[in-house]
C-alpha positions in Angstrom: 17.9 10.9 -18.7 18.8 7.5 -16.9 19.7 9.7 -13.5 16.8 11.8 -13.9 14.4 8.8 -14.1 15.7 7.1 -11.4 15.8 10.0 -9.0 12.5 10.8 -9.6 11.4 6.8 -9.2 13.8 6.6 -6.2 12.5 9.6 -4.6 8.7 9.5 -5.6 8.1 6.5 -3.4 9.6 8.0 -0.6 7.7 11.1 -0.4 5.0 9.1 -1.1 2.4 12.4 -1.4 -0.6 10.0 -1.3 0.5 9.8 2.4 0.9 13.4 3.0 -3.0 13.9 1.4 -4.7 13.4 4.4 -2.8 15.8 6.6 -3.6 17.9 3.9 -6.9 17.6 3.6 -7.5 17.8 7.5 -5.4 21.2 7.7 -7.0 22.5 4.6 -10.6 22.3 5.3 -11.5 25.8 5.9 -9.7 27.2 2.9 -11.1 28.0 -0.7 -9.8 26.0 -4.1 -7.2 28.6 -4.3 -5.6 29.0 -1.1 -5.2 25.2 -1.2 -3.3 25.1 -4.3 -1.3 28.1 -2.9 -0.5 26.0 0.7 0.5 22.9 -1.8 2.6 24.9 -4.7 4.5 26.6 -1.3 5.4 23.2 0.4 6.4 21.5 -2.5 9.1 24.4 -3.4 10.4 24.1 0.1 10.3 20.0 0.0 12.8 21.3 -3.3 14.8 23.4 -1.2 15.4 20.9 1.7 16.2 18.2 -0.7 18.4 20.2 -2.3 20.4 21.3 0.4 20.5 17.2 2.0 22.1 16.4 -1.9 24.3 19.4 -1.5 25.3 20.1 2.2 24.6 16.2 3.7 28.2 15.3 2.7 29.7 17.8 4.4 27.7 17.2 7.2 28.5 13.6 7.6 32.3 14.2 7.5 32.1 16.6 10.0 30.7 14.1 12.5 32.7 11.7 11.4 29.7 9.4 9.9 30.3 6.7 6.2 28.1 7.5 3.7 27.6 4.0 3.9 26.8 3.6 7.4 24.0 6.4 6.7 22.9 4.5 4.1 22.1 1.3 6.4 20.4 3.9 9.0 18.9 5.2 6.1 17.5 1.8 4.7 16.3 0.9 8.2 14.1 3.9 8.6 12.8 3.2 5.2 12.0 -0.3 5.8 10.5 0.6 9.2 8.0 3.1 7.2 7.3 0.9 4.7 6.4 -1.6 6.7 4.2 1.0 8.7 2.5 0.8 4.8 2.1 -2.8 4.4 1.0 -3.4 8.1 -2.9 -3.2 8.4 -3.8 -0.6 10.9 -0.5 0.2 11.1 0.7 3.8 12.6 1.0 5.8 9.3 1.1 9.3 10.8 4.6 11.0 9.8 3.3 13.7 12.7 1.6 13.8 16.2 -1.7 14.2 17.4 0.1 17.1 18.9 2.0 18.6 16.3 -1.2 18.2 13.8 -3.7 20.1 16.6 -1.0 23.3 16.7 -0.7 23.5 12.8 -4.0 24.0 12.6 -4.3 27.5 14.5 -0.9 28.4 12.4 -1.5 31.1 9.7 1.3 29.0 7.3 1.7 25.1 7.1 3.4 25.0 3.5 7.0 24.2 5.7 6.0 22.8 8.7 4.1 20.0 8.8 3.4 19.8 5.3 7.1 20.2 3.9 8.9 19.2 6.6 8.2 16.3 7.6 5.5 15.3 5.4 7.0 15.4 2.3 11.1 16.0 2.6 11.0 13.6 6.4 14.3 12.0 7.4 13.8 8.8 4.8 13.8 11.4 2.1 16.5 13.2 3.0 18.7 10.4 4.1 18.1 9.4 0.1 19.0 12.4 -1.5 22.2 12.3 0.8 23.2 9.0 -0.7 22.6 10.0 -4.5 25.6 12.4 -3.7 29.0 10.7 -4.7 32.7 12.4 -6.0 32.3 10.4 -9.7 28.6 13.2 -10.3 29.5 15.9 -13.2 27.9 19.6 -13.4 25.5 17.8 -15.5 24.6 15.0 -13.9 24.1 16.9 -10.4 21.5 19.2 -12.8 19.8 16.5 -13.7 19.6 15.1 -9.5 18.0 18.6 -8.9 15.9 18.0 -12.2 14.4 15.2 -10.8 13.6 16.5 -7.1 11.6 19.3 -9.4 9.6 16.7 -11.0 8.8 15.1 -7.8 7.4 18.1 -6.6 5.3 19.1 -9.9 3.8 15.5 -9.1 3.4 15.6 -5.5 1.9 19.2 -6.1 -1.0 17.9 -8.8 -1.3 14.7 -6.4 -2.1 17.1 -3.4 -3.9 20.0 -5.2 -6.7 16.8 -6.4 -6.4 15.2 -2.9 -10.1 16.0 -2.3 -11.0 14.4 -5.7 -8.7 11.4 -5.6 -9.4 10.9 -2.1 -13.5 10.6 -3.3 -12.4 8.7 -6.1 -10.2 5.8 -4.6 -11.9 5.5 -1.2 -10.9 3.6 2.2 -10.3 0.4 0.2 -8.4 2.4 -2.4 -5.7 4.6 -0.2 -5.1 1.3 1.4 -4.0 -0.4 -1.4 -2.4 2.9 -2.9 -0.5 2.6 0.5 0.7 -1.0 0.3 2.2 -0.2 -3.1 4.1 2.4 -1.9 4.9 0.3 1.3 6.7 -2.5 -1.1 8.2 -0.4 -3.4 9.8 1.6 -0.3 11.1 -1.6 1.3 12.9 -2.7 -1.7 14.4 0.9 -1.8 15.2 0.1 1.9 16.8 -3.5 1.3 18.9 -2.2 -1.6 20.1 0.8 0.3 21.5 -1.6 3.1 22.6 -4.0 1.1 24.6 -1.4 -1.3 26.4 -0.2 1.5 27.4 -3.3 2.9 28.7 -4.4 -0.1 30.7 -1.3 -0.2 32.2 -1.7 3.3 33.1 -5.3 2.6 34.9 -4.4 -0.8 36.5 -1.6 0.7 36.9 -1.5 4.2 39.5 0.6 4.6 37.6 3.4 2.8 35.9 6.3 4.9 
């Protein structure tokens, strides 16, 4: 239960689906209740699937180009510190897509994957995360319970973004801000301790790959 918690509080922050919300809301306008909770049930399955195959295939990826699991770790932990801090700055550029890439989904029949999935909710941060929770010493089990929690992020990110209307009436400017700047700190200490792991690691064992 320990992994599972701590995937899902790992990962939660990271996706942060409070951010993806407007997005939503902006690409959603036009549709009915339903079609909305359709568009949001469909990108949260594929924010499963691309986490699950980053957990899975990242690994193998990383060997093949030669790249540490701990030197993707500090890349990782910089791009999550420079997101977070994209949170905690006031006025700060937020937007994990374009002005561009936002005006074209919007004459697209399907956004579930792209935008809203990818990289909305599974962006690089996310995935360079759910890379790192991959190590040799992981059982049957424990790799379940990995997967376990990437569903449980997306049953919350899908009740987050099916009541984005409401909670967006409900919280307000001053609220989303705030709701923002938590998420901000919480991903920068998810940043700091990803560096910091690794560079422990390469210190300790420096002849390791």
């Amino acid at each position: 239960m320990e992994i599972l918690l701590a995937t899902f509080t790992t990962l939660f922050s990271v996706v942060n689906p409070f951010g993806a919300m407007p997005v939503f809301l902006t690409l959603t306008e036009h549709e009915t209740a339903g079609e909305r909770a359709r568009t949001a049930l469909r990108a949260c399955i594929y924010m499963v699937g691309v986490l699950a195959v980053s957990f899975f295939a990242g690994r193998y990826i990383l060997d093949f180009f030669g790249i540490s699991i701990n030197h993707l770790r500090i890349a990782g932990g910089i791009l999550l510190m420079r997101s977070a801090f994209d949170l905690l700055t006031p006025g700060g550029n937020r937007a994990k897509v374009s002005e561009a890439t936002l005006e074209e989904s919007m004459h697209k029949d399907d956004i579930s994957f792209t935008p809203l999935a990818m990289p909305m909710l599974s962006g690089p941060g996310s995935m360079a995360v759910c890379i790192g929770l991959f190590t040799e010493r992981l059982s049957y089990a424990d790799m379940g319970l990995i997967v376990a929690g990437f569903a449980l992020v997306a049953v919350a990110s899908y009740i987050i973004l099916f009541s984005s209307l409401r909670l967006t009436r409900f919280l307000g400017r001053p609220g989303m801000a705030a709701l923002a700047r938590i998420m901000g700190f919480i991903t920068l200490a998810i940043g700091v301790n990803f560096i910091m792991t690794a560079i422990k690691a390469l210190f300790m064992a420096p002849d390791a790959p």
